[in-house]
C-alpha positions in Angstrom: -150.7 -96.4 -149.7 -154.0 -97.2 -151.2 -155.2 -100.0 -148.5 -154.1 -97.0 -145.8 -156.5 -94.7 -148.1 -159.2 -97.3 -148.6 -159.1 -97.4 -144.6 -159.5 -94.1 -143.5 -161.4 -93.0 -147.0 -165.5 -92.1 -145.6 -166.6 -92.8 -149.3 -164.1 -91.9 -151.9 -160.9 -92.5 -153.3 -158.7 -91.7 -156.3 -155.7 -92.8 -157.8 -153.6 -91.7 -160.1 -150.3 -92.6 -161.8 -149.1 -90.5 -164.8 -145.6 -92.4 -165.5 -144.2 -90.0 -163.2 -145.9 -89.0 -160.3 -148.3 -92.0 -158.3 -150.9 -89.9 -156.2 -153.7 -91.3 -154.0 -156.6 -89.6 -152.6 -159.0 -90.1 -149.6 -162.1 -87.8 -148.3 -160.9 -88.7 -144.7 -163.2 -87.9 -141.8 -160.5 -86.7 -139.5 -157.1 -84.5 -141.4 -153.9 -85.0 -139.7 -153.4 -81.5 -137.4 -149.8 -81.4 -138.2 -148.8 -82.7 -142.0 -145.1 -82.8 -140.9 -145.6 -85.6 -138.5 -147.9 -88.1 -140.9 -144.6 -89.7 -141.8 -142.8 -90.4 -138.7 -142.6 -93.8 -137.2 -145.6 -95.2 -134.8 -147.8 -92.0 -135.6 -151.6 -93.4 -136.1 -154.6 -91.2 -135.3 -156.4 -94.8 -135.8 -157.5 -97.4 -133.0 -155.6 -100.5 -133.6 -153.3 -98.6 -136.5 -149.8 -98.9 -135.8 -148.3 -95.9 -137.5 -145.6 -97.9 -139.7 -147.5 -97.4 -143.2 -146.1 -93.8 -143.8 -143.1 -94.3 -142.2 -142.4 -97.1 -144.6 -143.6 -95.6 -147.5 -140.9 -92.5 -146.8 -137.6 -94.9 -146.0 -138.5 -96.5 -149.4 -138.7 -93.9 -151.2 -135.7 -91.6 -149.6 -133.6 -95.2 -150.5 -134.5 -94.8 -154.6 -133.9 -91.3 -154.7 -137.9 -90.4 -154.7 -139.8 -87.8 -153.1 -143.3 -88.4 -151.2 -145.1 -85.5 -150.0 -149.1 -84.6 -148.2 -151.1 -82.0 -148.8 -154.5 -81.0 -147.8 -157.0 -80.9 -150.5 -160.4 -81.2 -152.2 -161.4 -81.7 -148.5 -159.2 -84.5 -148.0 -155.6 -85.9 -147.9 -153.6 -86.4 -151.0 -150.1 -89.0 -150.1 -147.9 -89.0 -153.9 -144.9 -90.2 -154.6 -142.7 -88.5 -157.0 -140.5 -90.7 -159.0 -138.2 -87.8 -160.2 -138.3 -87.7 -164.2 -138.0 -91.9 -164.3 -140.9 -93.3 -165.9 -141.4 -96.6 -164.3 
C-alpha cells in the first residue's frame, strides 16, 4: 500500500499504524469516481499500472479475517487495514 501511495501521492503522504488499525494517506491528483471498484482485479486509472495492488491487498486481508476499506478525505484517499482487535 504505501509504494501504491508514494506513486500516485502529488506531494504528501501519511502513515499510520496504532497496533490495530494500519492506515495510509495520499493527496492524489485524480480520486477514484467509484470507491467500490478501487479493489477489484485489473482496475488502474494509471498508464502502465496494472490494477493487481488493491486487489491483492483485499484477498489478503479477507484470508486473516481483516477488514480493508477507502474513503475520501482531507482531499485525498485514505486505503487502512483493520486488523480486528489483534495487536500485531
Amino acid at each position: 500500500m504505501v509504494p501504491n501511495a508514494v506513486k500516485h501521492a502529488q506531494s504528501r503522504i501519511a502513515v499510520r499504524y496504532d497496533g490495530i488499525r494500519l492506515s495510509v494517506w495520499n493527496d492524489c491528483g485524480r480520486l477514484p469516481s467509484d470507491l467500490d471498484r478501487l479493489f477489484d482485479r485489473f482496475n488502474t486509472q494509471s498508464h502502465g499500472g496494472t490494477g493487481i495492488g488493491l486487489a491483492l491487498a483485499l484477498k489478503i486481508s479477507e484470508m486473516h479475517g481483516w477488514k480493508i476499506s477507502a474513503e475520501r478525505t482531507n482531499g485525498g484517499l485514505l486505503v487502512a487495514f483493520c486488523f480486528e482487535g489483534k495487536r500485531l
